[in-house]
N, C-alpha and C positions, 0 to 999 in steps of 0.2 A: 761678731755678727752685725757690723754697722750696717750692710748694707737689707740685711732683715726689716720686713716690719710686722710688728706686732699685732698678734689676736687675741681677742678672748672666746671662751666656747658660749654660746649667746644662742636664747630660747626666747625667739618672739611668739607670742601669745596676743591672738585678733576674736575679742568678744564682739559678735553680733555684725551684719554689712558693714559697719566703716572697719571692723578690726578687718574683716577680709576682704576689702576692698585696697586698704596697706597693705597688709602682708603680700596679696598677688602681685602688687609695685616692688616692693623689697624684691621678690623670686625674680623679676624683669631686671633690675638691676645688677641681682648678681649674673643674669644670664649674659648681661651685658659685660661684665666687666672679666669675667672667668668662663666664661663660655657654657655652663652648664651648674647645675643647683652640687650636681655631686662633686663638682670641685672647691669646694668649699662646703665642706662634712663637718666642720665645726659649729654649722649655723642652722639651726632646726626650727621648726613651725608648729604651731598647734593653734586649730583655729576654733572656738567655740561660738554656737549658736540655738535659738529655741527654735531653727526652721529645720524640719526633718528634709527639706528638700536642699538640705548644706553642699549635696555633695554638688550638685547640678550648677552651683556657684563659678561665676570666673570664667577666665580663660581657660582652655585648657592647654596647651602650648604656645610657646614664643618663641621667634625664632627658629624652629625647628623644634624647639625643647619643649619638652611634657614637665608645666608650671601646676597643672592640679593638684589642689590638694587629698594627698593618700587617706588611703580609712585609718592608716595608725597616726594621722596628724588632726585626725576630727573627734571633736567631742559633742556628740549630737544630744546638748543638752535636754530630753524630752520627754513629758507624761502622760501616758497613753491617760485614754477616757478610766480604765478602771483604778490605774493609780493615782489620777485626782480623785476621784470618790473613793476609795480609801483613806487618802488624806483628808480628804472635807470630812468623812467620817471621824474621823481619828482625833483630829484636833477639837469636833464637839464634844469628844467623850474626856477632852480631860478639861475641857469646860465645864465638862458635867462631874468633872468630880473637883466637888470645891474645895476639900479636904487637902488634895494634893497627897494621898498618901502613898498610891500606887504607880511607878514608871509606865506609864503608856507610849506606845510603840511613835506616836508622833509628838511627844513631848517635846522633843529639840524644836520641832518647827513651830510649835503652838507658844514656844518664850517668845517670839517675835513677829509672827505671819497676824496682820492686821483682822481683829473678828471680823467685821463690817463686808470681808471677802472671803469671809470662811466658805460660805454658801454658793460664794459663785465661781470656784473652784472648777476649771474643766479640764480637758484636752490642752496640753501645749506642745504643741505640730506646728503650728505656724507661726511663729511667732511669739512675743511677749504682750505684742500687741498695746505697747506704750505704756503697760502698767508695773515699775518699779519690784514691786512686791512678787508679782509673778516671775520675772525675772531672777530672781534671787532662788524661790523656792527651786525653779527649774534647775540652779546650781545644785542647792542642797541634795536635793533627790537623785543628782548625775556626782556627787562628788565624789566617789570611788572611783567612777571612770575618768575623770579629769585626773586623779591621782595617779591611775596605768598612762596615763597617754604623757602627763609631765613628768613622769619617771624614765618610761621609753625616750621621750626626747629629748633627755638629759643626757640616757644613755648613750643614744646617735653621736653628738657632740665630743664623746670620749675616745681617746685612741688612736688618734690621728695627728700626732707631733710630727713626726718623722716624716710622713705622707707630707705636710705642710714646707717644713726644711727642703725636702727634696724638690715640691715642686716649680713651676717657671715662676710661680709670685714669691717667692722667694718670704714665708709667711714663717714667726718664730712664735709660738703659742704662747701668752700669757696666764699666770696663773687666776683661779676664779672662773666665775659665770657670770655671765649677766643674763636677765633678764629684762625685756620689752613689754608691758601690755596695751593693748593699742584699744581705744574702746569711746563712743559718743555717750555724752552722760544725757542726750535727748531721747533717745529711744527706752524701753522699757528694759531688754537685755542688757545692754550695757552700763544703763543709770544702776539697775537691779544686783550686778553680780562684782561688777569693779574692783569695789573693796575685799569679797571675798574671793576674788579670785586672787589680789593682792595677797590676802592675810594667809588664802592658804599655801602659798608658795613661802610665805614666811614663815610658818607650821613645817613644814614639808625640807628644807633648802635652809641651813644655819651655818655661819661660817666658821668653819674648823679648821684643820691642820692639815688636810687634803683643798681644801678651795677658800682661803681666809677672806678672800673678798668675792664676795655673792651680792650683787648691786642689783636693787630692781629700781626700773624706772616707766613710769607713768605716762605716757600722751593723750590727754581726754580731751576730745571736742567739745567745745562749750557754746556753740556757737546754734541754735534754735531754726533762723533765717535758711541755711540750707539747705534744711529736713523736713517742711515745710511751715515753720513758725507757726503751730499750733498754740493754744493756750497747756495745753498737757504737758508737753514739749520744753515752754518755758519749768514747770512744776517741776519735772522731773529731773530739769539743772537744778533746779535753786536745791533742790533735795536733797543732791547728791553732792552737790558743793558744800552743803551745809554738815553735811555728813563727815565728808572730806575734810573740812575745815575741827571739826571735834575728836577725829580719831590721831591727827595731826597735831595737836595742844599737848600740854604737856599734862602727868598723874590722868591719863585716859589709858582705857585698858579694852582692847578689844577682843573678845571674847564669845565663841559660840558652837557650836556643838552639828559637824555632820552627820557621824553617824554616831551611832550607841553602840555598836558590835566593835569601832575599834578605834583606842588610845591617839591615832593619828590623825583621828576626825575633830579630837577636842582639841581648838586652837585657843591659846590664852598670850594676848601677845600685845606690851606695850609699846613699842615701837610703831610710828606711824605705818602707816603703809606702804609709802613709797622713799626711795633714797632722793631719788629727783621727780616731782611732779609739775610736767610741763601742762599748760592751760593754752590749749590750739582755739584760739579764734579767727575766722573773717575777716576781720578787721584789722587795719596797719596801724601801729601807734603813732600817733604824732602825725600821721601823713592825710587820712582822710580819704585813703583807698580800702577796699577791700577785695579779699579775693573771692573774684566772682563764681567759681562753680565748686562744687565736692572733690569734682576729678582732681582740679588745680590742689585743694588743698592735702588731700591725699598724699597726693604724689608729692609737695614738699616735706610732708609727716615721713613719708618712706625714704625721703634725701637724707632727711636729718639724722632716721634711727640707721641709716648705710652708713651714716659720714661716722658712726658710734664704732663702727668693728671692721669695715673692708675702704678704708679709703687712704689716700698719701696725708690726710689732713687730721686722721685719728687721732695719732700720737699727742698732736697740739690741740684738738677736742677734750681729750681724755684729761691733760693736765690743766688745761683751763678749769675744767667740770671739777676736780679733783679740788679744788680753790675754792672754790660755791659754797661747803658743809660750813666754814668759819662764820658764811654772812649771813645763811639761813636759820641757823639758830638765836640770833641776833634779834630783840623782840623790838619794834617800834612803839614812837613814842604816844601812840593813841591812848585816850584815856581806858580805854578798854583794850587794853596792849595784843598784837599778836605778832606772832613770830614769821619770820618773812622766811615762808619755806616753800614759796610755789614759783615756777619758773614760766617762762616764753622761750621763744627762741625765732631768728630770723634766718632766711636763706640768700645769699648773693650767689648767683654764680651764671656761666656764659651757657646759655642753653644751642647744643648743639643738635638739629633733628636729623640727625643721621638719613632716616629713613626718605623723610622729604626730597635731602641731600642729595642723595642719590641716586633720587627718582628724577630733580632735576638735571645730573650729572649727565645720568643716562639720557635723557632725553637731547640734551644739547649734543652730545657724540653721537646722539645716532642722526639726526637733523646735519651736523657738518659729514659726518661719513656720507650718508644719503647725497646730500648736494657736488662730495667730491665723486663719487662711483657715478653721479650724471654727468656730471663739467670739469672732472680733471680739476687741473690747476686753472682753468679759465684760458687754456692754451685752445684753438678754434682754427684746425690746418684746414686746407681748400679738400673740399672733395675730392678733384678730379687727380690733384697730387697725392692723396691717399691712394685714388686706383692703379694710379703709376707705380706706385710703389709698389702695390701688391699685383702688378704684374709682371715689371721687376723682377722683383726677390723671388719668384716663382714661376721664373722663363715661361708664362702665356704665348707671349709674342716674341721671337726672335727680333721682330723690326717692330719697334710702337709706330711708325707710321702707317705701316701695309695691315699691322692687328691680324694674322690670317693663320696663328697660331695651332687652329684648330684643323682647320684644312692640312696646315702642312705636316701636323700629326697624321692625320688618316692619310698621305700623302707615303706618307715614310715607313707604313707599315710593310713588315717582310711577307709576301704571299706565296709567293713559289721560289725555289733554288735561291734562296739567299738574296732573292730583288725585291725590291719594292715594286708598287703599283708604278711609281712615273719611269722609274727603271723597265721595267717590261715595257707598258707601252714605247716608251722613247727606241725600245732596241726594235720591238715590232716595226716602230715606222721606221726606222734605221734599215730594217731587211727588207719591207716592202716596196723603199725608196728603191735600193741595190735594184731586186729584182724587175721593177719597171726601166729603170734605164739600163737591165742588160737583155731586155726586150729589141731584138732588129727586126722582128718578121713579122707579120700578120699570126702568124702559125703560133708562134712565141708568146704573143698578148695574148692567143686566143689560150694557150695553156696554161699561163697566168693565170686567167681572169677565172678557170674553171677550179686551178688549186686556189685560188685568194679567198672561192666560193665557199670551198669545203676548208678551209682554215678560221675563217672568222666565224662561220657556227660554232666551231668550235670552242673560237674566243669568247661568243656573245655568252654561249650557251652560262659560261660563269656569272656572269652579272646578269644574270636572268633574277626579278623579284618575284616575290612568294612569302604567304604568312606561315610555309611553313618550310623546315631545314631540310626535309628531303630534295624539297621542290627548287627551293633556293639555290641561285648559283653560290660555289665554294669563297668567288670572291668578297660577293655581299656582304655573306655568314661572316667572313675573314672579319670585315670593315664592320658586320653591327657589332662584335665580338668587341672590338677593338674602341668602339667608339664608347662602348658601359664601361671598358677600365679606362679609357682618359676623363670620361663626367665624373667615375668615381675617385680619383687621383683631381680633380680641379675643387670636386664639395670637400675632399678633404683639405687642400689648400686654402678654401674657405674659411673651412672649420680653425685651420692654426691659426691664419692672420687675425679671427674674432679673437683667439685667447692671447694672442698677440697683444692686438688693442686693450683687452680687458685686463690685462696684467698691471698695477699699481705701478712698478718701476717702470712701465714704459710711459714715456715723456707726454705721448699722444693718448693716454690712456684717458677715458671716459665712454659713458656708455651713449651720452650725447657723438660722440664722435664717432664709434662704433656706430649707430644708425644711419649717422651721416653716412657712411662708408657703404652699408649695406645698398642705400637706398639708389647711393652713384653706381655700385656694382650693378644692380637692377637696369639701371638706365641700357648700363656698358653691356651686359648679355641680353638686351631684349636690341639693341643696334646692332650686336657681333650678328646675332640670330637671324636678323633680316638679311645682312648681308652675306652671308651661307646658308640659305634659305633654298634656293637652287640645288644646291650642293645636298642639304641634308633630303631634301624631297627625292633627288636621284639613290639617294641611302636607304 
């Protein structure tokens, strides 16, 4: 299987706006790279937040693809009005009992929930609203559902070997999970639950003989200036780094209790929190830049956690990473020694804006198409040799000097016994002539002149005009009859040489030349016009 590349089944987990402001960039990338979220089934989501309006978060497709997150991917960390007051209650009544003799129902929260906020205990709907401790309880009080939804999204992830093998990325599952949490230690939510969301996936997720390597790894914004550099803001870093920094030393044991009803809520766990804790800041080291907005830093946090499970550069990630535990443990030489366990990390790479790309792409072929459908190749033939042509190729004129193409159609029309119109006349005066010069007498002309009288009524009486067919001599009818199918046989003539012109292969083709053409033919039937102007008036 050289030509395989390796996964693992991988559960990102986005505490509070920036966890799901990554996570929706991670879904954009794999849409990118696999075409859709369900091609890559090994890779699952869970987004946790204290804003009950979580769902309404994000994009909701890209691409074409539906990027939202599902209700079995949300944990809407949140405590109505009456289960804060419950809790504020709760927790006074085992203040009120100083003896400690009796389990009271909010005992787990009262080891740690700060008195000084017992009282102001409310609603958390919206937020954590940048206070630490709020944050946390919101975990506490949701951690049975955080526990269905990181079970569910474990389960997602399983099952799909073969699916992998067979498809076109040609993917070979590795053994293990890993685990992502992605979280701002400036906000309330995130500074607040970090670690417990940490430790209960440590609780929860132990490696055995079905997944021996179960990796969690860390990405906490530390960075104040982006989120708007409050004074709180700063606090609730320094807090949580401090925090992070104590559960991460060594003979520390972290330890706490979510629910009382069940064995899986009691976490006792000395191992840090995390396998790799990256510290995402702002700031470039060494260089004196920083990155200027959220989005930007985001979107590198969601390159970094991609380049972890779906890229050509994993492999060589993973064994680098893999190298790290020998140096992290390694304690420096500071008089107050500590162990160098926290990580950074930088991105290089060729940014390609696809979408820009292609908008300029577009734009430039349609600006050269446009310009070739006016001007051809920049070929510019003479009008009046255009009209030649298309009178030419479509016998108008038998003679292009005489032009009288038209006449000598209605000219050639059959009207009676197989003759034309100059055929009959010419034979009429052919017998007319006879009959005067075989005139000797007076007597002779005078009988002529009375049959020539009652003949040519006859004749006239044909090209007799009239707006209507009864009235109409039969010759007329003949010739208007005649003259609607040759206009309609010349506009269709028209009609080809335009698609003539308009045809890409053809040499002369532009629409610039096309008008030319039109504009000459104009010329050339408003001149034919005048000059069978006689003719069509006698029509």
């Amino acid at each position: 299987m050289a030509d395989y590349q390796g996964i693992t089944r991988t559960v990102c987990i986005g505490i509070g706006g920036t966890g799901e402001k990554v996570l929706t960039q991670i879904k954009k990338i794999i849409v990118d790279r696999y075409g859709s979220l369900d091609s890559l089934p090994v890779v699952s989501f869970v987004q946790i937040d204290t804003d009950d309006a979580i769902t309404s978060k994000g994009g909701n497709s890209y691409r074409g693809k539906d990027i939202s997150f599902r209700e079995t991917e949300l944990v809407k960390a949140v405590v109505s009005k009456t289960e804060a007051e419950a809790i504020s209650n709760g927790i006074q009544e085992v203040y009120d009992d100083k003896d400690l003799k009796t389990l009271k129902p909010q005992s787990h929260i009262a080891r740690w929930f700060p008195p000084q906020l017992v009282k102001n205990i409310s609603a958390i709907e919206k937020g954590a609203q940048a206070r630490r401790p709020i944050g946390r309880l919101a975990f506490t009080k949701n951690y049975e559902k955080f526990q269905q939804t990181i079970d569910a999204a474990v389960r997602r992830t399983d099952g799909h070997a073969e699916y992998l093998l067979s498809s076109e990325q040609k993917l070979k599952l590795d053994p293990g999970i890993n685990f992502f949490i992605v979280a701002s230690l400036c906000g309330g939510t995130g500074s607040g639950m970090f670690l417990d969301v940490a430790y209960a996936i440590r609780g929860l997720y132990s490696p055995n003989q079905v997944n021996p390597n179960i990796r969690l790894s860390g990405y906490l914004v530390i960075s104040p200036q982006i989120y708007g550099d409050t004074p709180r803001q700063y606090a609730n870093c320094y807090a949580a780094l401090k925090e992070l920094d104590y559960y991460s030393s060594e003979h520390t044991t972290f330890e706490i209790c979510y629910t009382q009803n069940d064995n899986r809520g009691i976490v006792r766990e000395p191992r840090p929190p995390f396998d790799f804790p990256y510290l995402i800041s702002k700031d470039i080291a060494d260089t004196g830049s920083t990155i200027s907005t959220r989005e930007k830093l985001f979107n590198i946090t969601a390159q970094k956690i991609t380049l972890e499970f779906s890229d050509e550069l994993s492999p060589r990630v993973k064994s680098m990473r893999d190298n790290f535990p020998d140096y992290m443990q390694q304690w420096d030489t500071h008089p107050r020694s500590n162990c160098q366990q926290y990580m950074t990390f930088g991105l290089v790479s060729i940014h390609f804006p696809k979408e820009r790309i292609s908008a300029i792409t577009q734009f430039e072929v349609g600006c050269k198409l446009t310009a070739f459908w006016l001007n051809g190749i920049g070929q510019s033939p003479d009008s009046q040799a255009l009209v030649d042509q298309f009178l030419v190729n479509y016998n108008w004129h038998p003679n292009l000097a005489k032009k009288d193409g038209f006449v000598s159609s209605l000219e050639n029309i059959t009207v009676e016994g197989g003759k034309t119109f100059k055929k009959i006349i010419e034979s009429n005066k052919a017998e007319l002539k006879k009959s005067v010069d075989d005139c000797k007498t007076d007597s002779d002309r005078q009988a002529l002149a009375s049959k020539l009288n009652t003949q040519l009524n006859a004749k006239f009486r044909k090209v007799i005009h009239s707006d209507t067919e009864a009235e109409r001599g039969e010759w007329i009818t003949k010739l208007q009859k005649a003259r609607l199918n040759i206009e309609n046989q010349y506009n269709q003539n028209i009609k080809d040489f335009i698609s003539e012109l308009l045809n890409p292969s053809n040499f002369k083709f532009s629409i610039r030349n096309t008008r030319i053409w039109l504009e000459a033919m104009q010329t050339e039937l408003n001149n034919y016009r005048s000059a069978i102007e006689p003719v069509s008036y006698l029509l």
